[in-house]
MARNUVEX-238347 format. One record per atom (N, C-alpha, C): x, y, z; residue number from 1; residue in three letters; atom name. Coordinates in pm, whole numbers, always signed. Atoms other than C-alpha are relative to their C-alpha. Layout:
N
east:north:up:nr:rest:atom
X:Y:Z:NUM:ALA:CA
...
***
This chain:
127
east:north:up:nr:rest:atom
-23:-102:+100:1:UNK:N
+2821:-1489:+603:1:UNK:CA
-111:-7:-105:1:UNK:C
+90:+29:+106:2:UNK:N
+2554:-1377:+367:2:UNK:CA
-10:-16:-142:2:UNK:C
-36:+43:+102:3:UNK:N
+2564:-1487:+34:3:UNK:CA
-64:+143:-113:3:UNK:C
+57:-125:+50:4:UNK:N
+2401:-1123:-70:4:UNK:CA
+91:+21:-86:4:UNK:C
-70:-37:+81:5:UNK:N
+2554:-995:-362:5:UNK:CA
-68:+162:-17:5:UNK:C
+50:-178:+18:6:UNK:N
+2462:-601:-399:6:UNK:CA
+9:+69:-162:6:UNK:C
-30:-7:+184:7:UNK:N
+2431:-458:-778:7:UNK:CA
-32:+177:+56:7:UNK:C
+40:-193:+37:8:UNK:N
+2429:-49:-845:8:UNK:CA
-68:+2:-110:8:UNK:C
+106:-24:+100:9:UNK:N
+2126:+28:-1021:9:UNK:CA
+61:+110:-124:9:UNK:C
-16:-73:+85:10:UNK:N
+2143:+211:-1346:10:UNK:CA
-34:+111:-16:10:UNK:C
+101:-175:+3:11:UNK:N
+2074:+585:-1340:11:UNK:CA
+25:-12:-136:11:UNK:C
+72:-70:+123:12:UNK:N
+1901:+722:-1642:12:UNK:CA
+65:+135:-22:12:UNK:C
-69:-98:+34:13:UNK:N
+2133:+1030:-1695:13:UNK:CA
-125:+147:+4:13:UNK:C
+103:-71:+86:14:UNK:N
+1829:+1200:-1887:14:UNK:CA
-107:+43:+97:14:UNK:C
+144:-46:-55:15:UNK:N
+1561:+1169:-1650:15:UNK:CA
+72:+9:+124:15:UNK:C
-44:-74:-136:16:UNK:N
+1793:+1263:-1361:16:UNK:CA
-8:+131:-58:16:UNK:C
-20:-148:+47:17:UNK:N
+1870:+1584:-1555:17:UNK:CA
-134:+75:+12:17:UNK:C
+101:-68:+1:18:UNK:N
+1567:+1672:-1632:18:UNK:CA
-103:-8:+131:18:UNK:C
+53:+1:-145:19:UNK:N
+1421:+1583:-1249:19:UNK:CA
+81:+121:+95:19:UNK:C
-95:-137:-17:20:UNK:N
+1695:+1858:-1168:20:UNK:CA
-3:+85:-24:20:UNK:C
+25:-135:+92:21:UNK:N
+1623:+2091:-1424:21:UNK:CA
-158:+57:+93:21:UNK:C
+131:-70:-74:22:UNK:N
+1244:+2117:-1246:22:UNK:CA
+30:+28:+152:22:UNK:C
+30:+24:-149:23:UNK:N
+1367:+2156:-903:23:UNK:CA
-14:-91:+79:23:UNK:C
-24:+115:-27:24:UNK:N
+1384:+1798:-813:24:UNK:CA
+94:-10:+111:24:UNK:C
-56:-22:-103:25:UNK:N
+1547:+1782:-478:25:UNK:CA
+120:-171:-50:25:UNK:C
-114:+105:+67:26:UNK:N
+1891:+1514:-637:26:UNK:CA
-7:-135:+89:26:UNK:C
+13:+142:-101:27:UNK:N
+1849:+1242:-323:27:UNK:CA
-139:-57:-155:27:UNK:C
+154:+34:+0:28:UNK:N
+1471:+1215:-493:28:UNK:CA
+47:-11:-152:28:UNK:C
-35:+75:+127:29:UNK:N
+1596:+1234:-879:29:UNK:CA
+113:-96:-67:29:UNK:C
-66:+112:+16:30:UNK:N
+1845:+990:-811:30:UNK:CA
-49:-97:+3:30:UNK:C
+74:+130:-18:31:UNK:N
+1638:+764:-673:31:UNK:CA
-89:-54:-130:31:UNK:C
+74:+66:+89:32:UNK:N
+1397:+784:-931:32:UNK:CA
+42:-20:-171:32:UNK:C
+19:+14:+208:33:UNK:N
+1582:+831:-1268:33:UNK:CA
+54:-181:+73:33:UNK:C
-55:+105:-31:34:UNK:N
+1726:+469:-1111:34:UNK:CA
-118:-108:-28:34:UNK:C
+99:+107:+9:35:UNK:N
+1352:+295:-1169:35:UNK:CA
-26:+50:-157:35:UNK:C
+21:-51:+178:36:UNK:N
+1195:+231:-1483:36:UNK:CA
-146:+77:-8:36:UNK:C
+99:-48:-25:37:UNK:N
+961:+497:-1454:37:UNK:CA
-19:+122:-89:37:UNK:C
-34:-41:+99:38:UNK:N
+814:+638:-1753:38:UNK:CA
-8:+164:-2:38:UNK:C
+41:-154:+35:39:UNK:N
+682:+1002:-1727:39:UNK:CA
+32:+64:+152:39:UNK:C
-18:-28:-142:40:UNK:N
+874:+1069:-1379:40:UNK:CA
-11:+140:+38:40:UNK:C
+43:-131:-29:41:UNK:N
+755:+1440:-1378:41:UNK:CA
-130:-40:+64:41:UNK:C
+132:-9:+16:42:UNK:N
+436:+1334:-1383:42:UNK:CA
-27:-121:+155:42:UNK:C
+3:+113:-114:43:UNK:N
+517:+1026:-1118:43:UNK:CA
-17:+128:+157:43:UNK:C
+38:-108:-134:44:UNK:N
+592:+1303:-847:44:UNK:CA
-106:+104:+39:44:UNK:C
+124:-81:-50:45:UNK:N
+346:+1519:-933:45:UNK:CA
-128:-101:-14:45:UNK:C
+146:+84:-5:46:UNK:N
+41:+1234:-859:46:UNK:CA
-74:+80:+61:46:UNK:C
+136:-17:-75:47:UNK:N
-291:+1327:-738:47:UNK:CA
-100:-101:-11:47:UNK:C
+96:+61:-16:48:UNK:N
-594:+1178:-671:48:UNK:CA
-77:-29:-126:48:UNK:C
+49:-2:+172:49:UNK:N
-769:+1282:-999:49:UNK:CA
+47:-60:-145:49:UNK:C
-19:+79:+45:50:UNK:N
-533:+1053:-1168:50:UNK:CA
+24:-158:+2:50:UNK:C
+0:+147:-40:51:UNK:N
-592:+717:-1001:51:UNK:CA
-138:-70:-49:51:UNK:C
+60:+68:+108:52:UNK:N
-783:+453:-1184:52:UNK:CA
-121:-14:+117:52:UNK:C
+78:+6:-108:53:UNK:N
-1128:+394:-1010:53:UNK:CA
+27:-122:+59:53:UNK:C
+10:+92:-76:54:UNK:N
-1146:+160:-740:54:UNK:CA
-52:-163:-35:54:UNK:C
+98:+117:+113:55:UNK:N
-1399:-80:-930:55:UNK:CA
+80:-116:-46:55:UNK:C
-93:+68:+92:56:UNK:N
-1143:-160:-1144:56:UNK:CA
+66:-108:+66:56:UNK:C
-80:+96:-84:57:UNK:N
-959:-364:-879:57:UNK:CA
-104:-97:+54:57:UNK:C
+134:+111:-10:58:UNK:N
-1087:-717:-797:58:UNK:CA
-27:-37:+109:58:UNK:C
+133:+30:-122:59:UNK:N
-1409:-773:-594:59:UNK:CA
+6:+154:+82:59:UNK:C
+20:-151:-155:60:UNK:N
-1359:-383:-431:60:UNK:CA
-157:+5:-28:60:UNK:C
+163:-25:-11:61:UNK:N
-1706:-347:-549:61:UNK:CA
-107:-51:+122:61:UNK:C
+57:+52:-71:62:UNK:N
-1817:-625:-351:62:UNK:CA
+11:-15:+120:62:UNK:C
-44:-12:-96:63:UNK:N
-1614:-574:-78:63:UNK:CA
-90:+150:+61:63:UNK:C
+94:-130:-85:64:UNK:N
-1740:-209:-3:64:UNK:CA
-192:+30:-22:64:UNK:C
+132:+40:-59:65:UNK:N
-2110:-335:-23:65:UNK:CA
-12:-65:+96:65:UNK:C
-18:+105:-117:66:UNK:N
-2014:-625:+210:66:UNK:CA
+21:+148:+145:66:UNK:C
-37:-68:-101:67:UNK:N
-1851:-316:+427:67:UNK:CA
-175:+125:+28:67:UNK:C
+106:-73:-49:68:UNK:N
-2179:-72:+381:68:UNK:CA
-108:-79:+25:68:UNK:C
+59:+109:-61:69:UNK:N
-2388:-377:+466:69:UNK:CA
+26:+37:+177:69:UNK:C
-69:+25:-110:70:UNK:N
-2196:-412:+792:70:UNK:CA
-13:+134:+83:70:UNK:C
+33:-129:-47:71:UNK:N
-2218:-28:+858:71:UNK:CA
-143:+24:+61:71:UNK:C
+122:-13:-29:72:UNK:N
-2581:-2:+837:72:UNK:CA
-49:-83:+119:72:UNK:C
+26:+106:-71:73:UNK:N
-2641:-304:+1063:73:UNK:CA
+67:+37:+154:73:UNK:C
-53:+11:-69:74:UNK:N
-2392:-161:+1307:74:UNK:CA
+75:-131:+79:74:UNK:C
-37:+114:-22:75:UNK:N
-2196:-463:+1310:75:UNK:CA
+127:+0:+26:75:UNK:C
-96:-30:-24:76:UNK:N
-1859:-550:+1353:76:UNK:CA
+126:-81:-126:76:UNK:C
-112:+7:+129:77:UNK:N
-1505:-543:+1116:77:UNK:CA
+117:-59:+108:77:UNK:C
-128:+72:-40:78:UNK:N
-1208:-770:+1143:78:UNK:CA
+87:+51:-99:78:UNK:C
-126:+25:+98:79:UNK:N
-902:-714:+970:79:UNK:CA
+118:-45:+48:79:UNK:C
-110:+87:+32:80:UNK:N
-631:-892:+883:80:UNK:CA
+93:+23:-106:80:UNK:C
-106:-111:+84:81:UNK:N
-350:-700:+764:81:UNK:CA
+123:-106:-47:81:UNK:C
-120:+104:+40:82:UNK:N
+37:-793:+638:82:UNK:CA
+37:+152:+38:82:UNK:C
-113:-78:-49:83:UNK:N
+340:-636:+776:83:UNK:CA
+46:+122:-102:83:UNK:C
-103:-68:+40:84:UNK:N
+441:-448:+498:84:UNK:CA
-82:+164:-16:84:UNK:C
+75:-106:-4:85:UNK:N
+397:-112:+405:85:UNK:CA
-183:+72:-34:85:UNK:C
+112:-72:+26:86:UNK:N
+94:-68:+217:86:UNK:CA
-124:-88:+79:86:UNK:C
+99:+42:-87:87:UNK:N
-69:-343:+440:87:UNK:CA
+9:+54:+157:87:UNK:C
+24:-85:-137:88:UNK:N
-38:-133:+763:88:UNK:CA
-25:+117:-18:88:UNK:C
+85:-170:+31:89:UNK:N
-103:+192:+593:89:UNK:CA
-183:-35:-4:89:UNK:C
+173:+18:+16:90:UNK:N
-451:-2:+474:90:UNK:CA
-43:-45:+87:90:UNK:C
+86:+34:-122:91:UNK:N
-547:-156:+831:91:UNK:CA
+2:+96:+22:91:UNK:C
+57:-135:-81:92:UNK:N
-519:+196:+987:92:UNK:CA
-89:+73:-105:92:UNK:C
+99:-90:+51:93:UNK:N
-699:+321:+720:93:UNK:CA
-130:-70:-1:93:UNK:C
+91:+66:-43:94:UNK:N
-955:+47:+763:94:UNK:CA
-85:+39:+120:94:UNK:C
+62:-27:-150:95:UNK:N
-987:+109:+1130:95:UNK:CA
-41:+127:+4:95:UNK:C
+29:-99:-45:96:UNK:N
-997:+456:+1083:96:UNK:CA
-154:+52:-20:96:UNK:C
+77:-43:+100:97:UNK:N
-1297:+454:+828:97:UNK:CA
-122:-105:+106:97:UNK:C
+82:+108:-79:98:UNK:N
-1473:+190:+1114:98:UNK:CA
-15:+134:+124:98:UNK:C
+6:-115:-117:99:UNK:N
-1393:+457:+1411:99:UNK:CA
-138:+133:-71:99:UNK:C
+106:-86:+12:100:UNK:N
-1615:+702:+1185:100:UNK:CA
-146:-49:-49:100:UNK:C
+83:+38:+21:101:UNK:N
-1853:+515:+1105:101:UNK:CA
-91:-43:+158:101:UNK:C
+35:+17:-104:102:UNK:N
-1896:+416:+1466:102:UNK:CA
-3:-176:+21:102:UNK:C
-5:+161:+7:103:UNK:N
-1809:+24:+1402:103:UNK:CA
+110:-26:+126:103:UNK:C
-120:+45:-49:104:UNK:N
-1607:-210:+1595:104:UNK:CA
+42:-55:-68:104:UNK:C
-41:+16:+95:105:UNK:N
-1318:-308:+1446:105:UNK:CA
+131:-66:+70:105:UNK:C
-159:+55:-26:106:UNK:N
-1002:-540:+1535:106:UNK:CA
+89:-19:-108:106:UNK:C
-50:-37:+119:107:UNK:N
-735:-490:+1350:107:UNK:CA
+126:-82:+20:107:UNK:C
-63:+96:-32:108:UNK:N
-439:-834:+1337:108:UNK:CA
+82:+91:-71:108:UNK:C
-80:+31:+100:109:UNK:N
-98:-798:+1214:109:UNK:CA
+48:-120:-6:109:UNK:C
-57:+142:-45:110:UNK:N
+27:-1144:+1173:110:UNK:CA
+180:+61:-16:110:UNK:C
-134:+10:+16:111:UNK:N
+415:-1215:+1232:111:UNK:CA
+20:-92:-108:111:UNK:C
+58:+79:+107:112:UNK:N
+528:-1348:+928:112:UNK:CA
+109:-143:-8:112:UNK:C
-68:+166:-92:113:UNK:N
+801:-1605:+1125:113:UNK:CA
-95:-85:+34:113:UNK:C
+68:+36:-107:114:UNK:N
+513:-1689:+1350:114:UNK:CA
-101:-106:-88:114:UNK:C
+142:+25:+58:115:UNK:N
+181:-1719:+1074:115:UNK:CA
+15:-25:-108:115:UNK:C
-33:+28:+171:116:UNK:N
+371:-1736:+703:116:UNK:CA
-47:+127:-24:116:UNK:C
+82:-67:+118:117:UNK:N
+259:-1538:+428:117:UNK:CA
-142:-16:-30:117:UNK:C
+127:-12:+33:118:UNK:N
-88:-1432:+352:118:UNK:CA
-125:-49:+125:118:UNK:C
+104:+25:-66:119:UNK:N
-386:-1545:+472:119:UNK:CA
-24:-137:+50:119:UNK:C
-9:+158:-69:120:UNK:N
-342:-1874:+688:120:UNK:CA
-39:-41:+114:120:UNK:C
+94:+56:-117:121:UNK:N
-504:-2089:+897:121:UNK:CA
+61:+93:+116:121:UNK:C
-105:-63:-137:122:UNK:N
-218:-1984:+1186:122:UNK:CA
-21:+131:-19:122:UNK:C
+67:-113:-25:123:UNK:N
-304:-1623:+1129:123:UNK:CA
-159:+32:+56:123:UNK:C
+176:-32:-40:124:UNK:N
-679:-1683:+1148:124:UNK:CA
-21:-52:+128:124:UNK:C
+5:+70:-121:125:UNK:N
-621:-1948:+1458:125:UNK:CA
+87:+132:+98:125:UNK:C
-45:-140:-144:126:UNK:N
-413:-1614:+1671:126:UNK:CA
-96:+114:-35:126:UNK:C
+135:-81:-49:127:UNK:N
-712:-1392:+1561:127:UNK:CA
-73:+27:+79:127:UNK:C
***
């Protein structure tokens, strides 16, 4: 028996209403008046033109020289992903950005019974 205990999140009354009031499909402003999320008009309507540059995050700089290095050279890309969502959205988007470039490119998921968490020897040794 699992020792799980389950809690009901707190809806926000306010920012359900008003996720309703715009047309907010109620599954979607339930869910979100339920996080703490501050300007949730503005959360659904994201675009591109408001994401922070890339830079900003650490070593991408050096990483996508290391990667246009590797391009030019026609060389070849490994990755080494994680199970969860945004690490299997970013290996296929890895591989995909290798396929146009004309690279080769293997692309791991580790199991995370099998290899642990992160980046470990036992992931790099079933590479």
């Amino acid at each position: 028996m699992s020792n799980t205990t389950w809690k009901q999140r707190v809806i926000d009354k306010a920012k359900e209403k008003q996720l309703l009031d715009s047309g907010t499909h109620k599954l979607i402003a339930r869910l979100v008046a339920q996080r703490d999320i501050k300007d949730p008009i503005a959360f659904l309507k994201a675009s591109y033109n408001n994401l922070s540059h890339p830079y900003s995050l650490n070593d991408v700089e050096k990483a996508s020289s290391l990667f246009c290095d590797i391009a030019l050279k026609k060389g070849s890309v490994a990755v080494i992903s994680d199970y969860d969502a945004d690490g299997v959205v970013g290996s296929v988007m890895l591989k995909h950005l290798c396929n146009i470039f004309g690279l080769s490119c293997k692309v791991f998921l580790p199991s995370r019974l099998e290899h642990g968490y992160g980046l470990t020897p036992e992931a790099l040794e079933s590479f």
